[in-house]
N, C-alpha and C positions, 0 to 999 in steps of 0.2 A: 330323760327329757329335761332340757332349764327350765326352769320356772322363774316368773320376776322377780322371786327373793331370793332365788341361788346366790347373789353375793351377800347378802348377809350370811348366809349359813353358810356361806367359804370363809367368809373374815371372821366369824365368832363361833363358829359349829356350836350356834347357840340357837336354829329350829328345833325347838326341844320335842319334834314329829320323828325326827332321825336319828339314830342310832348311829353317830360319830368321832367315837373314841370319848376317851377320857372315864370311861365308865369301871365299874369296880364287879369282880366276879362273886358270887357267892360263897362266903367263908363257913369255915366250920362251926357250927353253934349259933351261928346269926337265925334271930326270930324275926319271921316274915309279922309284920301286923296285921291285925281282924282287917277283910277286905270287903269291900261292896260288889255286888252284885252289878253287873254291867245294867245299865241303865240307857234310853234313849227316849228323851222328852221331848216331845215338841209346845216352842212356846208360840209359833206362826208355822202354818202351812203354808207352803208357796204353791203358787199357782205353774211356774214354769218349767219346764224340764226334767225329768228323772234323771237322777244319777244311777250309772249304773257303770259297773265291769268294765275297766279300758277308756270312763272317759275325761277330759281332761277338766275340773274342777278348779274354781277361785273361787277362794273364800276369806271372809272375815275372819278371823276366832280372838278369844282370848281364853288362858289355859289359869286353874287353880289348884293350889293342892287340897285333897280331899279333907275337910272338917266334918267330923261326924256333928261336934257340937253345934255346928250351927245349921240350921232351919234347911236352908241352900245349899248346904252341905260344901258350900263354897270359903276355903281359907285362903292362906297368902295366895297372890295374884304371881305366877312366877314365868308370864310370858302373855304377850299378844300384839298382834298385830294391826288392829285399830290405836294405839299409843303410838305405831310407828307410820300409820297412815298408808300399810303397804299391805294388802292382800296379798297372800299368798296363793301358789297356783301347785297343783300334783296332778297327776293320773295315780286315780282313784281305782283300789282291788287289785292290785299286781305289789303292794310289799313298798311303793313310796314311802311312806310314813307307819305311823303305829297301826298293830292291828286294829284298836279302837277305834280308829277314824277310818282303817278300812271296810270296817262290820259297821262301823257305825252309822258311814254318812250314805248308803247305799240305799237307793230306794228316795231319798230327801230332792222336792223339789225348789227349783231357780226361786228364790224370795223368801221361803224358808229359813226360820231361826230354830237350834234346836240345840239342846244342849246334853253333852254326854257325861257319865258318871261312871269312870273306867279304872277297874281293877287294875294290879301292877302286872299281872300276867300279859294284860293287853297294851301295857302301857311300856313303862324301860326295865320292865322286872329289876334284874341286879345294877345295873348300869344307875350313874349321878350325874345329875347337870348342875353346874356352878351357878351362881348368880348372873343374868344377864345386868348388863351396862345399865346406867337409869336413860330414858327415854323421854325428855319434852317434861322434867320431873317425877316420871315416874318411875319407883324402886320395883327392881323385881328377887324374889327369892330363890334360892339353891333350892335343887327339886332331891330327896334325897333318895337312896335305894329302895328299891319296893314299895314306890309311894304309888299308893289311888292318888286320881286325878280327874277334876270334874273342868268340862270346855263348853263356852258359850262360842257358837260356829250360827255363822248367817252364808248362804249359799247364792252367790252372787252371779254367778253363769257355769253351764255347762256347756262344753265344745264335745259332740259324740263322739263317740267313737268311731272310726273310717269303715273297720273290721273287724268282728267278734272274739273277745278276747277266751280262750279256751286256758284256760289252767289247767297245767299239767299233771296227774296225781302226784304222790308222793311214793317214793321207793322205799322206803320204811317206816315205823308205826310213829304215828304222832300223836297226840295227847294235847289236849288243850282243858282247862281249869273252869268251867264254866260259874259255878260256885264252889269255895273251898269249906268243907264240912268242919262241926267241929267236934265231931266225935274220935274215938281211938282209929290209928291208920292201918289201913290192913296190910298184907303182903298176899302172895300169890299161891301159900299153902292153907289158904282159909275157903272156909264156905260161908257164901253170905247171899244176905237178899237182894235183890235190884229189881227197879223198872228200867226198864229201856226200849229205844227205838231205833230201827234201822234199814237205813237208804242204801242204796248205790249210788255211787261218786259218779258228779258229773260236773266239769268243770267248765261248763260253759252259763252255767248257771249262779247267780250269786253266790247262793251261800252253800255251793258244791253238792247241794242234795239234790238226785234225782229221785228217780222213784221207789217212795217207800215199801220193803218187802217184810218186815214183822215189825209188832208192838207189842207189851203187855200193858204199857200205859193205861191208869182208869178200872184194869183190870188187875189179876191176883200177881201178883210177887213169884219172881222166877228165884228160885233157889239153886245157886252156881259154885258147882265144887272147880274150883282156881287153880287145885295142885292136881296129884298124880291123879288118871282115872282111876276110881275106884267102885269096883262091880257092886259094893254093899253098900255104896252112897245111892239114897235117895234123889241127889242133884245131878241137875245137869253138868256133864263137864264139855266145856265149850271151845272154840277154836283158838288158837296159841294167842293171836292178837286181842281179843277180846280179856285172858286173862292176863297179859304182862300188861295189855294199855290200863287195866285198872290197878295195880299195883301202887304203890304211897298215897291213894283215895283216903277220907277221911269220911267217918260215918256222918251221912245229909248231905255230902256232898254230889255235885253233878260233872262230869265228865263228859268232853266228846272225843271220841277215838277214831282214828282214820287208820283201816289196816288193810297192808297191798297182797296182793293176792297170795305171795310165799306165807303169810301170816293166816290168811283168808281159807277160802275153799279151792283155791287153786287153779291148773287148768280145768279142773272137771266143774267145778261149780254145784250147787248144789239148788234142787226146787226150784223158786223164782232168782234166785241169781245162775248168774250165767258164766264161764267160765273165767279164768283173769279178771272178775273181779274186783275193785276197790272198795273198799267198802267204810259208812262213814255210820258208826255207831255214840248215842248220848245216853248214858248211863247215868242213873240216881240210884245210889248206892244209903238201903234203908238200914241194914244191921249185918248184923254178923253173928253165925251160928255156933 
């Protein structure tokens, strides 16, 4: 779908929301920096609209890179679109722009300011953007690989959606960073402890969870042997997707794992799931035994 600023982001593939070349792969030895925790603040509640899945969104924003040192957590200013006096417009929850603005702006009504505080997982992970052009005098900065990145977003209208956008599952295991730990990383011949929880996939839904069928959340620590079953381990040993999706975890860290039914419980299904399956697990990975 165009949107009103499609030509700028043709002439400069400088919507630093898109993922358009120029960007750099992850090298051998490169150290990711300490990351923030996805954040979504609201500084105005609007009164109009819910955004939701499939619909088509204009918004203000302007984007900063992530400063721990400061209060706001807001540093170099390195894009926005109030300096160019041009709202930009996406459909919102189909993969337009960054996942942070997909997860983020979900649910935010018409009038609403809110401002998001987004890890590089959600953001351009390995991928750089150059310095955009200055703007009416204003300089912007080079956004550099695996930078956190905090955005001041006002919600100017939403046009619904016609027809309910259904998301597709995914046909292999996905893994998404919710917080990265900083303890030692495990691999998949460990036994270790976790909370978790978990839904079946349902893609018609925001943020893909249908209905939850276990937890130990709150409650005692599931003890999860990762490698071979073994008859004299005390733990559990769990379904193939559940231990390769937590594999390079870091201890404290949270996980969410989405695993299809070949990974899963299969055609047969098991108890409250039912058979094929998706299933969309978040894992908080406490130690390791």
């Amino acid at each position: 779908m165009k949107s009103m600023f499609q030509y700028i982001a043709a002439a400069l593939c400088a919507v630093a929301l898109v993922a358009c070349g120029g960007g750099s792969s992850k090298k051998a030895g490169v150290t990711i920096p300490p990351q923030p925790d996805f954040k979504i603040i609201d500084s105005v509640v609007g009164t109009g609209t819910v955004a939701a899945t499939g619909d088509l969104l204009v918004v203000n924003y302007t984007g900063y890179l992530y400063d721990a040192t400061k209060s706001d957590f807001k540093g170099a200013k390195f894009d926005s679109s109030v300096d160019r006096s041009t709202p930009y417009s996406f459909t919102v929850g189909v993969g337009a722009v960054i996942v942070g603005w997909d997860q983020g702006l979900l649910g935010m009504k018409v009038g609403g300011k809110r401002t998001l505080i987004v890890p590089q997982q959600l953001a351009f992970g390995a991928n750089t953007r150059t310095a955009l052009p200055a703007v009416n005098g204003n300089t912007y900065a080079a956004v550099p690989a695996y930078s956190p990145l905090v955005y001041d977003i006002e919600l100017i209208s939403v046009q619904t959606a016609t027809t309910p956008v259904v998301v597709a599952p995914p046909t292999s295991l996905e893994t998404l960073d919710l917080t990265v730990g900083t303890g030692d990383t495990i691999t998949t011949d460990k036994t270790v402890n976790v909370y978790y929880t978990g839904w079946l996939y349902d893609g018609s839904r925001i943020d893909l969870k249908g209905t939850q069928f276990d937890s130990n959340v709150g409650g005692t620590l599931l003890c999860v042997n990762l490698g071979t079953a073994n008859a004299a381990s005390p733990c559990t040993t769990v379904i193939p997707g559940f231990a390769q999706g937590m594999n390079g975890m870091k201890i404290g860290g949270k996980r969410r794992i989405t695993i299809p039914p070949s990974l899963g419980y299969g055609a047969n299904g098991q108890g409250a799931i039912p058979g094929n399956s998706t299933l969309i697990f978040e894992v908080t990975l406490d130690s390791v035994k």
